[in-house]
MARVOMAR-525423 format. One record per residue (C-alpha): residue number from 1; residue in three letters; x, y, z. Coordinates in steps of 0.25 Angstrom, whole numbers, plus 5000, padded with zeros to 4 digits. Layout:
N
[NUM ALA [X Y Z]]
...
// end
This chain:
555
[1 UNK [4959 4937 5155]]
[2 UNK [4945 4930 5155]]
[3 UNK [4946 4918 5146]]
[4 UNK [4933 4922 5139]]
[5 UNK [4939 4936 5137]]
[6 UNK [4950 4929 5128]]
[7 UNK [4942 4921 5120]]
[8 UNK [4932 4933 5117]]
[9 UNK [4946 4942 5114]]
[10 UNK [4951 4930 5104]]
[11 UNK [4941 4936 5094]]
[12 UNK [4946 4949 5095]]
[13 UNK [4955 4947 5084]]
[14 UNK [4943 4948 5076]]
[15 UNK [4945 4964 5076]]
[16 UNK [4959 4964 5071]]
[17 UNK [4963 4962 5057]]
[18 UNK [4978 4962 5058]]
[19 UNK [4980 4970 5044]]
[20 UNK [4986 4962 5031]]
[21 UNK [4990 4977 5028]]
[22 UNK [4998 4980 5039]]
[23 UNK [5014 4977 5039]]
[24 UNK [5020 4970 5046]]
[25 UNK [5030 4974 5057]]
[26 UNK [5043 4979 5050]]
[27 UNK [5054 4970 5049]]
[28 UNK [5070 4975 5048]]
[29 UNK [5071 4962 5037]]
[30 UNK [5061 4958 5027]]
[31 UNK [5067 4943 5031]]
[32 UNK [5057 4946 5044]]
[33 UNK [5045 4943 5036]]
[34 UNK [5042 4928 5029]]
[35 UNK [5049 4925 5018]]
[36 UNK [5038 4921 5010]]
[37 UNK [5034 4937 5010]]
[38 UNK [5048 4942 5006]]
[39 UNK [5046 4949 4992]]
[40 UNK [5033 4939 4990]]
[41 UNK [5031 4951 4978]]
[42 UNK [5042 4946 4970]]
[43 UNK [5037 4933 4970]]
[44 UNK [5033 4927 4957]]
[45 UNK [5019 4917 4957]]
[46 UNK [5022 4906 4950]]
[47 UNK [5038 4905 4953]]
[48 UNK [5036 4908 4967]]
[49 UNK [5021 4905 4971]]
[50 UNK [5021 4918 4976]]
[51 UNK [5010 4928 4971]]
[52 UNK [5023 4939 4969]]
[53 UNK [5025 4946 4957]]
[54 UNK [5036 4940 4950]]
[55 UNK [5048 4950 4954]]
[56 UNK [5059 4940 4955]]
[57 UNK [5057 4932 4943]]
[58 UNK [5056 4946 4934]]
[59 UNK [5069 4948 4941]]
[60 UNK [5076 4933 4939]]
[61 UNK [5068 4931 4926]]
[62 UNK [5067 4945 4918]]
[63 UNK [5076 4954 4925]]
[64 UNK [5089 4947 4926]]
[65 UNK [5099 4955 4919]]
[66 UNK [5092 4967 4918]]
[67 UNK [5095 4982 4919]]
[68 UNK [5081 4991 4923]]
[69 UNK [5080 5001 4913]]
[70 UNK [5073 5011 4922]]
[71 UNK [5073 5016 4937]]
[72 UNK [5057 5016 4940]]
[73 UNK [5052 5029 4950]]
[74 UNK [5040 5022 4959]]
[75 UNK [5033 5033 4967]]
[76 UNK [5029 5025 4981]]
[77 UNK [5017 5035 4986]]
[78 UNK [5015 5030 4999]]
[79 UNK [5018 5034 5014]]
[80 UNK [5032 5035 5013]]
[81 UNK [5043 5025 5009]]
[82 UNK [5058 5022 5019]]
[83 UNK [5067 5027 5009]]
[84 UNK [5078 5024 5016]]
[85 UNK [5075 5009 5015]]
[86 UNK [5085 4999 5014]]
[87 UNK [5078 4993 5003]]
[88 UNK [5075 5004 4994]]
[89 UNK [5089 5008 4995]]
[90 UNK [5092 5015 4981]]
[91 UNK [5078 5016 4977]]
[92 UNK [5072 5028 4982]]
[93 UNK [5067 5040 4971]]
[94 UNK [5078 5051 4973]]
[95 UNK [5073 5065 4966]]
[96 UNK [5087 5070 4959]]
[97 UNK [5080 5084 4956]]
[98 UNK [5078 5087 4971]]
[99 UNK [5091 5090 4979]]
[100 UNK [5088 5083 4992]]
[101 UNK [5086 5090 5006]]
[102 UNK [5090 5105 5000]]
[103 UNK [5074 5110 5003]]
[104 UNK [5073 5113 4988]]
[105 UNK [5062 5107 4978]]
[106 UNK [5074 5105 4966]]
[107 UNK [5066 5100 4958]]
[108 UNK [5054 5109 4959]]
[109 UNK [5044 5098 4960]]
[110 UNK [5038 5105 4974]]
[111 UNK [5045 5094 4984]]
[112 UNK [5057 5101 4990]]
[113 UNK [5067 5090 4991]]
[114 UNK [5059 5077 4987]]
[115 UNK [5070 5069 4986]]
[116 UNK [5061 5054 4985]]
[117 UNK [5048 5059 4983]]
[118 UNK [5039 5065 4993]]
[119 UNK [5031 5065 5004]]
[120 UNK [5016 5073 5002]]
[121 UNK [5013 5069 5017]]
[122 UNK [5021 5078 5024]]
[123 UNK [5024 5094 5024]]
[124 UNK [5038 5101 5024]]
[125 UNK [5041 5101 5037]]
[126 UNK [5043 5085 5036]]
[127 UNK [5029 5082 5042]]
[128 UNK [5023 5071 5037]]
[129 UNK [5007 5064 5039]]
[130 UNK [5008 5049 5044]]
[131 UNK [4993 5047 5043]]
[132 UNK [4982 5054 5037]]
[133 UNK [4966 5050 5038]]
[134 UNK [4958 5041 5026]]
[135 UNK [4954 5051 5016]]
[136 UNK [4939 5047 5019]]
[137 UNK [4943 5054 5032]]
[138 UNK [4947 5066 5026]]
[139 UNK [4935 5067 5018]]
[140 UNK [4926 5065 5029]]
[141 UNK [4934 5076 5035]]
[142 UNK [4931 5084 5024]]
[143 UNK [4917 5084 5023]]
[144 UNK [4912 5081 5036]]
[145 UNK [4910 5098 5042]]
[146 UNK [4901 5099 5026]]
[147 UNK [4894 5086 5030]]
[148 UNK [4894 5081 5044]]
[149 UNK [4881 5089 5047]]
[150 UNK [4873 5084 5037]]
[151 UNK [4861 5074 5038]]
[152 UNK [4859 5067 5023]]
[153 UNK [4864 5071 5010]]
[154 UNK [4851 5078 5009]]
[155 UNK [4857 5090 5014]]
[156 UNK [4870 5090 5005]]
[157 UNK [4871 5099 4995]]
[158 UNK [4870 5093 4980]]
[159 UNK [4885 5097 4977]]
[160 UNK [4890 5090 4991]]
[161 UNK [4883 5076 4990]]
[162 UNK [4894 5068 4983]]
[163 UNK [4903 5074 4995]]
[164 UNK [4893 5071 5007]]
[165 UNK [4891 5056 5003]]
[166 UNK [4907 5055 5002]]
[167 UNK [4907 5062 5016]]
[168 UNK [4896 5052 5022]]
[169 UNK [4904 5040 5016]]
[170 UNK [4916 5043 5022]]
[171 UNK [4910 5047 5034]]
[172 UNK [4905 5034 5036]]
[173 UNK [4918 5028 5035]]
[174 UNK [4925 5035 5043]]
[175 UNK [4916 5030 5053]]
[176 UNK [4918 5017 5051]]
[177 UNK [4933 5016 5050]]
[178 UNK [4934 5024 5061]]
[179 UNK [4924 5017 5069]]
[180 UNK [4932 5003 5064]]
[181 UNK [4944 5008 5066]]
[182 UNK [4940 5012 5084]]
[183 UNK [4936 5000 5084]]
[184 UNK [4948 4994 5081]]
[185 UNK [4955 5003 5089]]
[186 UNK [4946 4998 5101]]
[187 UNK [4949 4982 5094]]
[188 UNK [4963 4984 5096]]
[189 UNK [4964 4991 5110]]
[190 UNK [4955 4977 5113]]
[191 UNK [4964 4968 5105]]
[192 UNK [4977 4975 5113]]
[193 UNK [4970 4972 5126]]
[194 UNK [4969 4956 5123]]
[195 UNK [4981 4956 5116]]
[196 UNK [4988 4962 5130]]
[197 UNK [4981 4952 5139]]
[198 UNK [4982 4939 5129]]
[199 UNK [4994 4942 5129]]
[200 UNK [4999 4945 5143]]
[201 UNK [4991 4931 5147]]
[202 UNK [5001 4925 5137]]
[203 UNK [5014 4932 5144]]
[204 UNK [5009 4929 5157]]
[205 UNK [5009 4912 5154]]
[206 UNK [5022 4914 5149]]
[207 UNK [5028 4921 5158]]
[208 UNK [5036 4932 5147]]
[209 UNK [5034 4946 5143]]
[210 UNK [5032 4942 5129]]
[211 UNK [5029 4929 5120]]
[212 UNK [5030 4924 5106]]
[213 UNK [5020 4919 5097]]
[214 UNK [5030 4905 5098]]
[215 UNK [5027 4907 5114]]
[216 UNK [5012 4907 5113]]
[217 UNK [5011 4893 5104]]
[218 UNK [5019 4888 5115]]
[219 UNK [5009 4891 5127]]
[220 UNK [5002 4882 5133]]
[221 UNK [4993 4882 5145]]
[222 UNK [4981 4878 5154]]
[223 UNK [4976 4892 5155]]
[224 UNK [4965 4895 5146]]
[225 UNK [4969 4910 5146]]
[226 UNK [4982 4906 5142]]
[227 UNK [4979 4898 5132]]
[228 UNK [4967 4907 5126]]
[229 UNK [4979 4919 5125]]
[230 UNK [4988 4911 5117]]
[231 UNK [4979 4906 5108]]
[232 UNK [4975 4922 5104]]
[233 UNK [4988 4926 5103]]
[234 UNK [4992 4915 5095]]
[235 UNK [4981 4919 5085]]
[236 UNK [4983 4934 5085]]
[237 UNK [4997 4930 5081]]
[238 UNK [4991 4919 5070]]
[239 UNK [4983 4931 5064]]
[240 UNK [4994 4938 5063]]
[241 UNK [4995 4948 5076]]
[242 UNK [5006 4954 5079]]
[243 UNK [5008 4967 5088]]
[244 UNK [5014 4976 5078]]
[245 UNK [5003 4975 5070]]
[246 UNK [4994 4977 5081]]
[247 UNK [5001 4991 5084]]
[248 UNK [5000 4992 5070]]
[249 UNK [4984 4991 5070]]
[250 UNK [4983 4999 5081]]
[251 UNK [4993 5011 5075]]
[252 UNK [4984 5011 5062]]
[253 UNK [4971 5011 5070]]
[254 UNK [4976 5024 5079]]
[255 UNK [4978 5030 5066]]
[256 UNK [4964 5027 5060]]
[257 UNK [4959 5034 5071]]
[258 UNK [4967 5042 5073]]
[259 UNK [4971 5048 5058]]
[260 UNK [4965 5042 5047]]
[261 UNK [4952 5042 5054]]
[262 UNK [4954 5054 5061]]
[263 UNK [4945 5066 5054]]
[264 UNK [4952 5077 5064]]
[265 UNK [4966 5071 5059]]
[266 UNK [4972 5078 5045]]
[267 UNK [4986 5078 5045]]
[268 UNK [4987 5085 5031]]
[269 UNK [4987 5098 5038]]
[270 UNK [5002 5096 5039]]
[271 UNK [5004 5097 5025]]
[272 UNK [4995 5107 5024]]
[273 UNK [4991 5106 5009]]
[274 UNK [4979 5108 5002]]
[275 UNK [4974 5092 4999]]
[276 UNK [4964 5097 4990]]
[277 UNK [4972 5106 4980]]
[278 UNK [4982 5096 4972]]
[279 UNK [4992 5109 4967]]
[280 UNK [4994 5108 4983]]
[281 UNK [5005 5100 4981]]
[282 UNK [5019 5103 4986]]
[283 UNK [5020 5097 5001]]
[284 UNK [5024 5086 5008]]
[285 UNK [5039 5083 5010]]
[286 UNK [5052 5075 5005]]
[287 UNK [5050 5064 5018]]
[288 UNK [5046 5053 5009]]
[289 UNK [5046 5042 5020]]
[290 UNK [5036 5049 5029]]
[291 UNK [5031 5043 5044]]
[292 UNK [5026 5029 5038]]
[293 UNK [5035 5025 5025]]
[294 UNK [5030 5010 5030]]
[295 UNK [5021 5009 5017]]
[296 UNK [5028 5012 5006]]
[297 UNK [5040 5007 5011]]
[298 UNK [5038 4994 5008]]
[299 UNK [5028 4999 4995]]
[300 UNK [5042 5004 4989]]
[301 UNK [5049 4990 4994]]
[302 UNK [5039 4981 4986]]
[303 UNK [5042 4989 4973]]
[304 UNK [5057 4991 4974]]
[305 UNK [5065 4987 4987]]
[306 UNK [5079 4981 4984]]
[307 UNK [5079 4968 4978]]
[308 UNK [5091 4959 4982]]
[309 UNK [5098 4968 4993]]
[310 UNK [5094 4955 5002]]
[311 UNK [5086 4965 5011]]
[312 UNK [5072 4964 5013]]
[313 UNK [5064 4964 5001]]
[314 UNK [5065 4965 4986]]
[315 UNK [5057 4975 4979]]
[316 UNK [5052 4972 4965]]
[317 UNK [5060 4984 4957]]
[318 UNK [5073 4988 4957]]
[319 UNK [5074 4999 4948]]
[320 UNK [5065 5007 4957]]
[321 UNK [5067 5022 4965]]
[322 UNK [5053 5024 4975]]
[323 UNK [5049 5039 4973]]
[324 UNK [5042 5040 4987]]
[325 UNK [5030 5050 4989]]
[326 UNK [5024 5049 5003]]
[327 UNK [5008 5052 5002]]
[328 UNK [5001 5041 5008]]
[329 UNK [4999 5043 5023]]
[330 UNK [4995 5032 5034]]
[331 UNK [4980 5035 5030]]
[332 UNK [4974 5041 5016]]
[333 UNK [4982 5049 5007]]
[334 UNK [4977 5062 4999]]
[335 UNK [4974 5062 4985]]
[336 UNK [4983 5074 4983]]
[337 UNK [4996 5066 4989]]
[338 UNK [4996 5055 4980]]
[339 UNK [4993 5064 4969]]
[340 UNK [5004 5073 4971]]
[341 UNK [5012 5060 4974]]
[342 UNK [5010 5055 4960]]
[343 UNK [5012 5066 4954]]
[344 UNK [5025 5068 4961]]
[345 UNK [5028 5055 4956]]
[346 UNK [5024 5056 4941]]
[347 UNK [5032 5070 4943]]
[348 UNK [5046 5064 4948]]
[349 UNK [5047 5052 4938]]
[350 UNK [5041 5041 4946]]
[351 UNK [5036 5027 4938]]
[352 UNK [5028 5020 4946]]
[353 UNK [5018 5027 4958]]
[354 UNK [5015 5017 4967]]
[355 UNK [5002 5021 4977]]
[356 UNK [5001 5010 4988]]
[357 UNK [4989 5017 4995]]
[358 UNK [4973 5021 4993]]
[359 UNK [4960 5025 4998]]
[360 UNK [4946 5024 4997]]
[361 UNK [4943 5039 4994]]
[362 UNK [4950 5050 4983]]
[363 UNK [4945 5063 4987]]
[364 UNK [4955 5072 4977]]
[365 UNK [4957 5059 4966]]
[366 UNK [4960 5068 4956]]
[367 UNK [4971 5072 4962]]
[368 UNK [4976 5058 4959]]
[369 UNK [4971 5055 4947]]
[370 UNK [4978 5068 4940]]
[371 UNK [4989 5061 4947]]
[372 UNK [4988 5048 4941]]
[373 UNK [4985 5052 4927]]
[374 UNK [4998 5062 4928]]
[375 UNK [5006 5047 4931]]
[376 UNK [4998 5041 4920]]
[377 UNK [5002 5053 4911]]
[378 UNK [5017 5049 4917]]
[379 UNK [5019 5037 4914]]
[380 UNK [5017 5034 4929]]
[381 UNK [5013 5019 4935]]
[382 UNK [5005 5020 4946]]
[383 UNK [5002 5008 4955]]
[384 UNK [4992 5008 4966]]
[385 UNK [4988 4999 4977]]
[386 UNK [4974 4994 4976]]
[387 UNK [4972 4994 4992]]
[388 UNK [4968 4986 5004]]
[389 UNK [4954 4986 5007]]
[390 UNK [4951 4973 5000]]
[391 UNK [4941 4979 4990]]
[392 UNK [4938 4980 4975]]
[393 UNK [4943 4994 4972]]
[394 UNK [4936 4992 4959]]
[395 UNK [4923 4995 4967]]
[396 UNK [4930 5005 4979]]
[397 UNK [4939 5014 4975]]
[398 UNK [4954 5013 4982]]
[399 UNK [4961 5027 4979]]
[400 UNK [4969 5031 4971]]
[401 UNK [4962 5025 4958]]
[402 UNK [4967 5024 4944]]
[403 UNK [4951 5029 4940]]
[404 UNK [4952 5042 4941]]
[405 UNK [4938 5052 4945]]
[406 UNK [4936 5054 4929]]
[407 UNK [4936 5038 4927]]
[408 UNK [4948 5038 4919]]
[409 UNK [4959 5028 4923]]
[410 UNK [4975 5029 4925]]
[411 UNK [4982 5019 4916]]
[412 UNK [4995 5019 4925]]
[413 UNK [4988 5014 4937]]
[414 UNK [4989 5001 4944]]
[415 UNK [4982 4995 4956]]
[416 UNK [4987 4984 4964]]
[417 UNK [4982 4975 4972]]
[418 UNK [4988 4965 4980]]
[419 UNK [4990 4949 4981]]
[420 UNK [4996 4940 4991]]
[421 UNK [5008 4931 4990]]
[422 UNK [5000 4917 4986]]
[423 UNK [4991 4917 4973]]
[424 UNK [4980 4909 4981]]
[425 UNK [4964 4915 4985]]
[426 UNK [4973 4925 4994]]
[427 UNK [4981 4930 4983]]
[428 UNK [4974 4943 4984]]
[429 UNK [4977 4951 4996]]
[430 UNK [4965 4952 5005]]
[431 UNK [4967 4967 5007]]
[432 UNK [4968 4970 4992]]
[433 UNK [4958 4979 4985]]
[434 UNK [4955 4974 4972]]
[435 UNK [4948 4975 4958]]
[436 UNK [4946 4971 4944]]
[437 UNK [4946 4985 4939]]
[438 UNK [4956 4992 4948]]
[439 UNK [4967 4983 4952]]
[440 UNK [4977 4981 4942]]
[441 UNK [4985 4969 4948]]
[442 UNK [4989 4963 4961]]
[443 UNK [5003 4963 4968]]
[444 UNK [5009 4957 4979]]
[445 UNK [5003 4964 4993]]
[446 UNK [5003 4955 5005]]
[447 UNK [5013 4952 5014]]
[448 UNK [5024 4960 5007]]
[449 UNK [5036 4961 5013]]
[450 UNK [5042 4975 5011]]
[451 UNK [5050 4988 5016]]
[452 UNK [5047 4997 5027]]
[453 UNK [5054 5009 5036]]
[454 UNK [5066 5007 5041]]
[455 UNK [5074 4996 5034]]
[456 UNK [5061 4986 5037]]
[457 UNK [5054 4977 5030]]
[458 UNK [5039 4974 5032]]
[459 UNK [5028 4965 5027]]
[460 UNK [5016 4972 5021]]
[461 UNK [5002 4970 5014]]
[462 UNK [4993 4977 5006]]
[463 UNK [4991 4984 4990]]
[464 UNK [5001 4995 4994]]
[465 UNK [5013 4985 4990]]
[466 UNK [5005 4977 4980]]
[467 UNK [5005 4990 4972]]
[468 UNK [5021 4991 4974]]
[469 UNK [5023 4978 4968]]
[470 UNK [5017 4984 4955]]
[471 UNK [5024 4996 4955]]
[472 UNK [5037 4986 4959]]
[473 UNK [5034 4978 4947]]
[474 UNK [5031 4992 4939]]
[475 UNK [5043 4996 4943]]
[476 UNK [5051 4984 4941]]
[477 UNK [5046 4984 4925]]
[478 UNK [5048 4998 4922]]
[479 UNK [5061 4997 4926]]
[480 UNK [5065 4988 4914]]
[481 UNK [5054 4993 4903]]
[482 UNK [5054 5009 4907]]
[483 UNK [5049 5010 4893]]
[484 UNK [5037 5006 4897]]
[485 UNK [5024 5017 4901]]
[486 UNK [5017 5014 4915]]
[487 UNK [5006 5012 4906]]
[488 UNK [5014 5000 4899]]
[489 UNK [5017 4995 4913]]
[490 UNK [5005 4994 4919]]
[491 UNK [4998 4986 4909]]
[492 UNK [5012 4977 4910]]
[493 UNK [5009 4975 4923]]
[494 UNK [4994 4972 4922]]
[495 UNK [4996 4962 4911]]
[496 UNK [5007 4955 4917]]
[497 UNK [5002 4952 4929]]
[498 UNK [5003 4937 4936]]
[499 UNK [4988 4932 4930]]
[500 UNK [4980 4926 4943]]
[501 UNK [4966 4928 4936]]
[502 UNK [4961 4914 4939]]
[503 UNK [4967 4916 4952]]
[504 UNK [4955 4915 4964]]
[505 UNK [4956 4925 4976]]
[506 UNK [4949 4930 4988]]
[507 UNK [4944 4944 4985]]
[508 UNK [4951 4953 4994]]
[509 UNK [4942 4958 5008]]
[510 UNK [4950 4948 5017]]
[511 UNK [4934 4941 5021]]
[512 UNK [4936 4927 5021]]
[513 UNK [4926 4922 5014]]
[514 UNK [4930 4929 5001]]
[515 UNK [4927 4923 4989]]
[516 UNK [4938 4921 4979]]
[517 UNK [4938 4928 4966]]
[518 UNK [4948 4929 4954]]
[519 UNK [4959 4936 4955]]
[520 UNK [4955 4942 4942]]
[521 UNK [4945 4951 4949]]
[522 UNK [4953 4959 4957]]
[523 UNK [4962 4965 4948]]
[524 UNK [4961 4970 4933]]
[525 UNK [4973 4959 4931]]
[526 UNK [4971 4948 4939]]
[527 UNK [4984 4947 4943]]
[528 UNK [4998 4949 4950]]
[529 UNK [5007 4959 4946]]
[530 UNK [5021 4952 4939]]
[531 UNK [5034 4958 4938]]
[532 UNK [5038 4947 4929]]
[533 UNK [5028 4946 4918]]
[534 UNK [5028 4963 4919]]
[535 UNK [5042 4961 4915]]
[536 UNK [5039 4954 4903]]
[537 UNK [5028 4960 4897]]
[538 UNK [5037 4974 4899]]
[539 UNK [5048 4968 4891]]
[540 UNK [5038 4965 4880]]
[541 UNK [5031 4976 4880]]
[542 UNK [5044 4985 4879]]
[543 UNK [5049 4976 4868]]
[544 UNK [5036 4977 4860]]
[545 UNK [5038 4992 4862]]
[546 UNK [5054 4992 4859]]
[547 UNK [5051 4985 4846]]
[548 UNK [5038 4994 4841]]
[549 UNK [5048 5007 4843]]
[550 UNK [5058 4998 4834]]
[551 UNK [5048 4994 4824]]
[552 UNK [5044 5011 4823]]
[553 UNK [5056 5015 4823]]
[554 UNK [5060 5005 4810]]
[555 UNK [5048 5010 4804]]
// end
């Protein structure tokens, strides 16, 4: 390979942004990962200098002694979850009204034998949908034979306006992911071909079939070409490369194009419901864990893996059983799915809902929003993650919302964002949406390390185990003060929060050049959620309560 060939393809790196989102390969021990990641979350800020949440000193400090009063049902809408986990051992959701694998719905709830919850991605033969397109797609898809011939909004009917400027918005970004996302898909096939040659130049000088990172510091030569090949691996690798994620990108780029982009590509058909119609509402099947449980595997570790078993990680409840309710596909889900969902929750006794997924458009939102009001009339606490776009969600809205189409609020609703491990300018991840109005509190959410398939342990990133934490530290509360409504909790956990008003950040966006502001901004608190002054302020309120009852009942 040309000399000025490799210094033009130095740059190529340029193209690739190696995702803080993605999880890192999957390790058979949580010891794999640094130390200094390991149950970061439990962590407490000024004990441990660790931007955590303060588990392990609510546990050494509060809790010593101590019998839960309540076991606490959290709901883990998600893609799926490994059951059969090592460490969620004794703390999956087990439906006593059903009669497992006898083909009857026992209970008459309309899931025959929905033992741990239920899958609404799947059909009663045991198929299930992997990946669906963005629901911008589907709308697109929708209205494109009404619109595609027409020349301005001129020519639209009165009544079909709102929809035709819908169908043009979408339309236009459909174009540009897709056109992004081919060439990526070119980037890529580019970056494999330099990555192939670099690295066969490397393999050639030492005379071996593979190398180490430790075997290309050690090289030295006179060749320029040599030299030039070490020098970009070695910075691939600083930047975080590695070839797993690489086949990770590319996996996720053939399914943009593929599927999620994909206007021919609808998958729904193997259900075979009618998405529009809400009544629509008994399909799907018992498979809980589905074709990807790699995300709320480790969402259902962070609230309540085993703590002490001196095996991977330690979840931050103990009292806990993970109702699982498979809906969110490798793609957007459907309105109608998380609505049922929820309801399905709310309906078989679950406490908490935690929802670690979103989306920029909520074509049947009132489907949800009956759904979230019927939790709020439940006593219900839904917790949400705020998503990963890096933007303020106070000006684009990140679905589902706890503003419903009429205006009116939720008042069991909260949204996460997420912080990372140092309370320094970075404290706020860079991928975190935010703001002032609509985030609630923030919550440990990079470089988690967490549970995935198989007995493995991963490390992950992102809002989508922020959100966990709080329903953790929900869970972990209403499991010694069950007296308490999810109302009562809520505000519990807003006004206890670890307060880093003064605190200075770089807004989220990931641009270098961001300027700071205070941490004040980007949530309605201002500060990090904590398990420890929750605790307190649960103990008196409960009291306060336990002594006005007294005080009545004298009276």
């Amino acid at each position: 390979m040309k000399d000025r060939v490799l210094v033009k393809l130095l740059l190529l790196n340029l193209l690739f942004s190696f995702s803080a989102l993605a999880q890192h390969k999957p390790e058979s021990s949580a010891n794999a990962f640094p130390e200094k990641n390991i149950n970061w979350y439990n962590a407490d800020l000024k004990g441990d200098k660790i931007a955590g949440v303060s588990v392990n000193k609510a546990y050494n400090l509060l809790l010593q002694g101590k019998k839960t009063r309540k076991t606490v049902i959290v709901a883990i809408i998600d893609s799926g979850v490994d059951i059969d986990h090592e460490d969620l051992k004794g703390r999956i959701w087990v439906n006593e009204k059903e009669i497992p694998a006898n083909g009857i719905d026992d209970d008459g709830n309309g899931y025959v034998d929905d033992i741990h919850g239920w899958g609404f991605l799947g059909n009663d033969k045991g198929k299930n949908i992997e990946t669906e397109t963005y629901e911008y797609v589907r709308i697109l898809r929708k209205y494109d034979p009404v619109f595609k011939d027409i020349k301005s909004e001129a020519d639209v009917p009165a009544d079909q306006i709102k929809d035709y400027k819908l169908y043009i918005k979408v339309k236009a970004k459909h174009e540009e992911e897709e056109a992004e996302q081919t060439k990526l898909s070119e980037s890529l096939k580019k970056f494999e071909k330099v990555l192939h040659d670099v690295e066969q130049i490397v393999l050639d000088h030492l005379g071996t079939r593979t190398y180490t990172v430790d075997d290309l510091k050690e090289i030295t030569s006179s060749s320029r070409r040599v030299l030039y090949a070490r020098d970009w691996l070695l910075d691939r690798y600083k930047q975080g490369f590695s070839k797993y994620e690489l086949e990770n990108m590319k996996k996720r780029n053939e399914a943009q194009l593929k599927e999620n982009l994909n206007l021919s590509y609808n998958p729904r058909v193997l259900i075979g419901d009618d998405i529009e119609n809400i009544n629509d509402s008994v399909y799907g099947n018992n498979d809980v864990k589905g074709p990807r449980a790699d995300h709320g595997t480790p969402v259902s570790g962070v609230i309540g893996a085993i703590r002490g078993n001196g095996k991977g990680i330690d979840g931050i409840a103990e009292d806990v059983r993970f109702m699982v309710l498979r809906a969110v596909p490798n793609g957007d889900e459907y309105d109608k799915d998380i609505a049922l969902a929820i309801r399905y929750a709310v309906n078989n006794g679950a406490n908490v809902i935690n929802m670690s997924f979103g989306k920029e458009y909520s074509p049947q939102k009132k489907f949800v929003d009956d759904a979230i009001r019927y939790a709020e009339a439940h006593n219900v606490l839904l917790v949400h993650a705020a998503g990963n776009s890096g933007y303020n969600i106070d000006d684009i809205i990140h679905y589902p919302s706890r503003t419903c189409v009429d205006g009116d609020s939720v008042r069991n609703w909260l949204e996460v964002g997420a912080n990372s491990i140092k309370a320094n300018k970075k404290l706020c991840a860079s991928f975190s949406n935010y703001g002032k109005k609509n985030v609630a509190l923030f919550a440990p959410g990079v470089d988690i390390v967490s549970l995935t398939e198989g007995n493995k342990y991963a490390m992950v990133s992102g809002t989508s185990f922020a959100g966990p934490v709080v329903s953790g530290v929900a869970a972990l509360v209403w499991s010694y003060y069950p007296e308490l409504t999810a109302i009562e909790l809520r505000n519990i956990l807003l006004n206890s929060c670890t307060n880093l008003n003064k605190k200075k950040v770089l807004i989220p966006g990931g641009k270098p050049d961001a300027s700071r502001v205070p941490f004040s901004s980007l949530s309605s608190t201002g500060g990090i959620v904590n398990a420890y002054q929750a605790l307190l302020m649960a103990e008196k309120m409960v009291s306060e309560k336990r002594k006005a009852y007294i005080e009545t009942l004298d009276n």
